[in-house]
N, C-alpha and C positions, 0 to 999 in steps of 0.2 A: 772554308771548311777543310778545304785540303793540307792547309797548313796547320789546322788547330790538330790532326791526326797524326802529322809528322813530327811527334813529340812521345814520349814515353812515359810522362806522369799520370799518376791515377786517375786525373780529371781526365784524359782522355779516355782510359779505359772504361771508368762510368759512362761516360758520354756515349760509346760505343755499343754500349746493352743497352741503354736507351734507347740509342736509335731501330737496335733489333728487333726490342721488343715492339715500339710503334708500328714498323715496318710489318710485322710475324703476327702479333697477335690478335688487332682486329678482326681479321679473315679467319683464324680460328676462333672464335669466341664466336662468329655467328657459323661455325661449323662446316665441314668440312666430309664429302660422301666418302663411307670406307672404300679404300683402294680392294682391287681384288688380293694385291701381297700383302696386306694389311689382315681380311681373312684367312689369308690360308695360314697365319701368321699365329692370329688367333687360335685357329683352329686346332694349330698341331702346339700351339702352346699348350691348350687344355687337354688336349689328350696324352700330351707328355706328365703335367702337372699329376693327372690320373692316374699315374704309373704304368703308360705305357711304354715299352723300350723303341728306340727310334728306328729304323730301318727291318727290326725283328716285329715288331707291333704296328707298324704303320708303314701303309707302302707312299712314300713322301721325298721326296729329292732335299728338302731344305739341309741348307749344312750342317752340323750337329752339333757346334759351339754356339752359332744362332739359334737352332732349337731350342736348344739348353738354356737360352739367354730371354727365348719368348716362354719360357716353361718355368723363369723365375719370376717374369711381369707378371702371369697367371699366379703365382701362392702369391702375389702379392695383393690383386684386384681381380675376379673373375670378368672374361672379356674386357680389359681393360685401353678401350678406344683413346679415352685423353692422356691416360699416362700413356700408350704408345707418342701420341703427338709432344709431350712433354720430353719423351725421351730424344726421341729425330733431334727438336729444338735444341737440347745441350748437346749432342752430339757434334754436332754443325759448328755449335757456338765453340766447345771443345778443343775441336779439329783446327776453328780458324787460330783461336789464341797459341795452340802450341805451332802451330806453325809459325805464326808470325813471333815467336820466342825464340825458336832455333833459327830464323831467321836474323834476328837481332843478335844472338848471344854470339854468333860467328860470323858476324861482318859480312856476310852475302855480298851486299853492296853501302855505298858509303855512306847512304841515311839510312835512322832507322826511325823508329812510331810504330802506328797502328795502321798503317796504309796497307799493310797487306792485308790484315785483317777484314779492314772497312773493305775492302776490294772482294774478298773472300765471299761474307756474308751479305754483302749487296747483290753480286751474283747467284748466289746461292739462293736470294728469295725471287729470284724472276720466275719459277716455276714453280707450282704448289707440290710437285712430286717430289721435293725435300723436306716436304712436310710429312711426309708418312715414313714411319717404321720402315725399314729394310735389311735384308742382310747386308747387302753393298754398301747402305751408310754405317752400319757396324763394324763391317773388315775396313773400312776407309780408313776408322780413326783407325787403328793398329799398324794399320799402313803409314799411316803421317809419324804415331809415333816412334814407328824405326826408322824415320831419315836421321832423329841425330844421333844413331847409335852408328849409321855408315858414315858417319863422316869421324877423320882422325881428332883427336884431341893436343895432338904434339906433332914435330918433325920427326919423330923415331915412329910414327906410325900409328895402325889402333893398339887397343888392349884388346884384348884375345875374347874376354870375358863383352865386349862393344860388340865384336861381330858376332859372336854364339847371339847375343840378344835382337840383333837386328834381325836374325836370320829366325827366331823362335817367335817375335811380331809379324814378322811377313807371314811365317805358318800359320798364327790367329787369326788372321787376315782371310787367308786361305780357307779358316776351318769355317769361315761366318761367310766366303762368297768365293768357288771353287776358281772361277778365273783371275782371283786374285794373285793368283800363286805367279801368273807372268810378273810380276814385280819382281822377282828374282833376279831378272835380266838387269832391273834398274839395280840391286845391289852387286851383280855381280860386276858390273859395271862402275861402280864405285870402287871395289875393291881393286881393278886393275888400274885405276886413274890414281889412287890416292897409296894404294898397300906396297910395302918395298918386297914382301912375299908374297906375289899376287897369288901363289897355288895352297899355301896353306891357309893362310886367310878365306880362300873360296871356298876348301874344305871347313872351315870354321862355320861359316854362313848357310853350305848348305847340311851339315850340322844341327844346328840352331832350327833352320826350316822342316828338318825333318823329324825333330823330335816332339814336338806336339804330335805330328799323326801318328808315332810310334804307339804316343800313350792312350791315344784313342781308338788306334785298330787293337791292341792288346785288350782295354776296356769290350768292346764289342766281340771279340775273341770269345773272353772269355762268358759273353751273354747270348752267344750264337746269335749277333746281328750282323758278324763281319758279311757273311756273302748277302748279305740285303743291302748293307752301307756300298759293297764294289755295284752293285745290280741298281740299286736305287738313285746313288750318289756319285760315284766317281765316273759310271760309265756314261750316263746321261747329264751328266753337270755343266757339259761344257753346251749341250745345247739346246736342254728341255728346260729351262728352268723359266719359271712362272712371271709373264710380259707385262710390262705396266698399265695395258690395256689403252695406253692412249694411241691414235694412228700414225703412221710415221710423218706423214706428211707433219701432222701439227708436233711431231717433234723434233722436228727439222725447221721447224720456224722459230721453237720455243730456243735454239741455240744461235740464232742470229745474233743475240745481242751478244751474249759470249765468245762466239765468233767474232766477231766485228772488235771485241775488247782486242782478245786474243792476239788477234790480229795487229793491229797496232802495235802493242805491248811489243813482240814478235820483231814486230821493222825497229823499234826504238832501239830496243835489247842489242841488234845484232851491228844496229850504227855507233853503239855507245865502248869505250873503249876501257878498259877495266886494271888496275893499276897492280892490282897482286895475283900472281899465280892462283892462289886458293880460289880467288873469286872467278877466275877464265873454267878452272876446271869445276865450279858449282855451279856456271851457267850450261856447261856440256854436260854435267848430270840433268840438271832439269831439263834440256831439252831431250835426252833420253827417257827421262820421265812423260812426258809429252806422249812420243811415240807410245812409250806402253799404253800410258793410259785408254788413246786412242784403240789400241790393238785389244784392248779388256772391253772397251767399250763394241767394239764390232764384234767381237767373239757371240754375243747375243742380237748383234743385228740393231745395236742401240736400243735396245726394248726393255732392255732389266730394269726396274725400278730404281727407281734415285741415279741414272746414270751420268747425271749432269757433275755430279760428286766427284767424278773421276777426274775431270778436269780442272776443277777448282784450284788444286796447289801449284800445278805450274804456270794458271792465268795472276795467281795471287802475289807470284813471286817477279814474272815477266813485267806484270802491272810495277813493281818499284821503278824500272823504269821508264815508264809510261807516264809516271808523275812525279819523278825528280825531278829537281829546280831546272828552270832556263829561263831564258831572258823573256818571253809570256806565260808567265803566271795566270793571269786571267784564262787566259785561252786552256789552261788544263782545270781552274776552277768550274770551267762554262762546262768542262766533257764530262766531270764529274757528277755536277749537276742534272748532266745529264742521260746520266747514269742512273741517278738514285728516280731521276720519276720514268724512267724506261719501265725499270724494277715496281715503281707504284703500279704503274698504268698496267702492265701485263698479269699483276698477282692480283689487283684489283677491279679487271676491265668486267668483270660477269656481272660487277655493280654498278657499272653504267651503261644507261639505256643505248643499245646501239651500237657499241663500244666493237662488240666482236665480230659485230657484222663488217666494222668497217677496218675492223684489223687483220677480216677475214682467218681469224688466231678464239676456235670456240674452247671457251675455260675446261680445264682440266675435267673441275665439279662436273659435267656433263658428262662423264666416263665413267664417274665410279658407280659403284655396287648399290643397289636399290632390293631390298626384299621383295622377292616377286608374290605380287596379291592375290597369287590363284592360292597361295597356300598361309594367308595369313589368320587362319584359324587354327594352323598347326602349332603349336607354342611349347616348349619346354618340354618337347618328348625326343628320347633314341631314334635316329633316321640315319638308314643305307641308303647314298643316292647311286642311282645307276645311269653314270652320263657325267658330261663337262659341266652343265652349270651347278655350280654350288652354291647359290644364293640362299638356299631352301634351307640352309645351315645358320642363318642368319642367327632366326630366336628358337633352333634346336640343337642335337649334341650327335657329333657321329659315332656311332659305338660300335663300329670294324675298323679294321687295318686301312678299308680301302677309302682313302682318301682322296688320292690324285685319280682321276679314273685314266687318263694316259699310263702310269706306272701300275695300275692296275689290271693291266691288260697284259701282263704277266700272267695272270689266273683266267681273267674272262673272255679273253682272247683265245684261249687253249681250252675252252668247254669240249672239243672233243677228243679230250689227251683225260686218261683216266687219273692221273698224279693231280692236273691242276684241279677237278673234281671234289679232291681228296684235300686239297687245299682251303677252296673256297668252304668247303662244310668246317674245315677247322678254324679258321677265320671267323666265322659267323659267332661261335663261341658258343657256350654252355644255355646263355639267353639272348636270342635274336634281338635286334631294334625293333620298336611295337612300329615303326612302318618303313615303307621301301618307295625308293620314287623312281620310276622307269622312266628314263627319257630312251631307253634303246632297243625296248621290246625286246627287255633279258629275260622277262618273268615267265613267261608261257616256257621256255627251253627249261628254266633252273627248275620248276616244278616237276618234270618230267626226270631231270637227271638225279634231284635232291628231294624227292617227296617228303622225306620226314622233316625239313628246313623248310622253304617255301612253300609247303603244300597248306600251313596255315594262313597263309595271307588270302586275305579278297578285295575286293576290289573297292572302293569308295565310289561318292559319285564326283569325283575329281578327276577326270583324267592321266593314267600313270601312276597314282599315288593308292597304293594296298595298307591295308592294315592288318596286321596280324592278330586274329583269333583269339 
């Protein structure tokens, strides 16, 4: 198999969505539980789609090109669950082929095919958390496609117009997942290895990166969202931003197999000796790439959704030679093989009996988001929740700002500051949600501060859950 990949003709590349698809789609077809970044996803998709403005209308940390990107899925499909997983799926697929093109198109190393690819997207299905929507897997692509705008195109260097765009993709990157922005290290980095004007060139790139957010704070400027976007988004982005839910421990296990590639790949790469300049210093970019990615990845503590994403392109590229020719063939046949049912066994271990007991490795599906039954007669009505769990949003619609109740605690946190007061009754807007779910015993306080707002609500015989009048 390994060799029918190290070929470039289209039969390969059919053959290579075939095997994704076999590999991808079973396990979603019998479904797959929403992730929690999957609703919050939703969530602010629809209420963007609604026309609310983002950081001014909703207190939410997601980045605002992402927003902007879940708030086109919504006009396109209201909560739209399988096109998000349709989406992740080309994304991935995307990400692996342009890679493995800039790969090929400048000689990295001295075979080419689809072995990076196959490398890419085999890793990439060992955990179902690539299967969900994210912002991380959104800035990813943008990130992969500014590697071939850092790399020169001649010996006289880049074209000026290469690095502006390298440096304006790492900002989109930025704008869909805020730690993406240490990628800059990786261009700036490029540009001192490869540019004969290493200072304007780097003015060029950071440039290019900083003109996206020009257009975006000037955009919120001018809609009085900018001091919500700094309050909401830049200040807390690098460390509140919304966990995959799964524990660390099983996400420390779910990297051993890419670990153990990595690795490998890793001892082959640094034994193997490299015949052109270009290729010594693409192997010092990616391994710079590495470290970022690693340093993107800890900046959340490994917990962001889709974090495995980060990794992928420098295991994809290290893997060429992990499975270049030598004199045992079979013996890289046997690793590969051993690969692809690593990747079966762990995406599909929840369907066989026993499986995770003894892999001691429990399926992702066991962490996501289940509509809580205390409230499943609530259905298709306006709901304010007062608290972290948001499940209760599942089959209803938030109709306040307050969304994140972390980032919310700007206003409810401050109930005895008379401004934030003055806030929340503004918030509430001209018609309240017809009910409120109290996980924090806010309601007795706001009735007493806001009697004309809260004083209509009573009480159900549900616990927490008021209805309004």
């Amino acid at each position: 198999m390994l060799r029918f990949f190290k070929s470039s003709l289209p039969a390969q590349l059919v053959a290579l969505l075939l095997l994704l698809l076999a590999l991808r789609l079973p396990l979603l077809w019998l479904g797959l539980p929403v992730t929690a970044a999957e609703l919050r996803a939703l969530l602010v998709g629809e209420r963007l789609h609604g026309g609310a403005m983002p950081y001014r209308d909703l207190y939410d940390g997601t980045a605002p090109l992402a927003a902007a990107f879940f708030a086109g899925l919504d006009a396109v499909l209201s909560r739209p669950v399988w096109l998000y997983r349709v989406v992740a799926l080309l994304l991935l697929l995307i990400q692996a082929l342009r890679l493995n093109l800039v790969l090929n198109r400048y000689d990295v190393h001295p075979e080419r095919g689809f072995v990076a690819a196959l490398t890419y997207l085999l890793v990439g299905s060992v955990s179902t958390d690539l299967d969900a929507l994210s912002p991380l897997l959104l800035g990813q692509t943008f990130i992969i496609f500014s590697l071939s705008a850092l790399l020169p195109t001649s010996r006289e260097g880049y074209d000026n117009r290469r690095l502006f765009r390298a440096g304006f993709l790492i900002g989109l990157g930025a704008l869909c997942y805020l730690p993406l922005a240490l990628f800059l290290v990786v261009g700036l980095f490029a540009v001192v290895i490869f540019a004969p004007n290493s200072f304007r060139s780097s003015l060029l790139l950071l440039c290019g990166f900083f003109f996206p957010y020009a257009l975006v704070i000037t955009l919120f400027l001018y809609t009085g969202a900018l001091p919500g976007f700094a309050q909401f988004h830049l200040q807390p982005g690098l460390t509140d931003l919304i966990a995959s839910g799964l524990p660390a421990g099983l996400q420390l296990r779910l990297l051993i197999v890419p670990g153990v590639v990595l690795t490998l790949a890793l001892l082959r790469s640094l034994g193997t000796s490299l015949g052109l300049v270009f290729q010594v210093k693409f192997r010092q970019l990616m391994l710079v790439w590495l470290v970022v990615a690693i340093a993107t990845a800890a900046v959340e503590r490994g917990a962001a959704p889709g974090v495995l994403v980060l990794l992928l392109p420098p295991l994809a590229y290290f893997s060429l030679f992990l499975w270049q020719r030598n004199s045992q063939a079979w013996l890289l046949e046997l690793l590969l093989l051993l690969l692809l049912n690593a990747a079966v066994v762990l995406r599909y271990r929840a369907q066989v009996p026993r499986l995770e007991a003894l892999l001691h490795m429990p399926a992702e599906s066991r962490f996501g988001l289940q509509p809580d039954p205390r409230y499943a007669t609530l259905q298709g009505q306006t709901l304010l929740i007062l608290g972290p769990d948001d499940r209760a949003y599942f089959n209803n619609h938030p109709a306040t700002p307050y969304l994140d109740w972390a980032l919310s605690q700007a206003d409810f946190g401050h109930l005895n500051e008379y401004a934030a007061v003055v806030r929340v009754a503004q918030k509430m807007g001209p018609v309240p949600p017809d009910y409120l779910l109290d996980q924090v015993n806010e309601v007795a306080r706001l009735k007493l501060l806001l009697p004309g707002i809260f004083g209509s609500y009573e009480a159900t015989g549900t616990p927490g859950l008021y209805r309004r009048k």
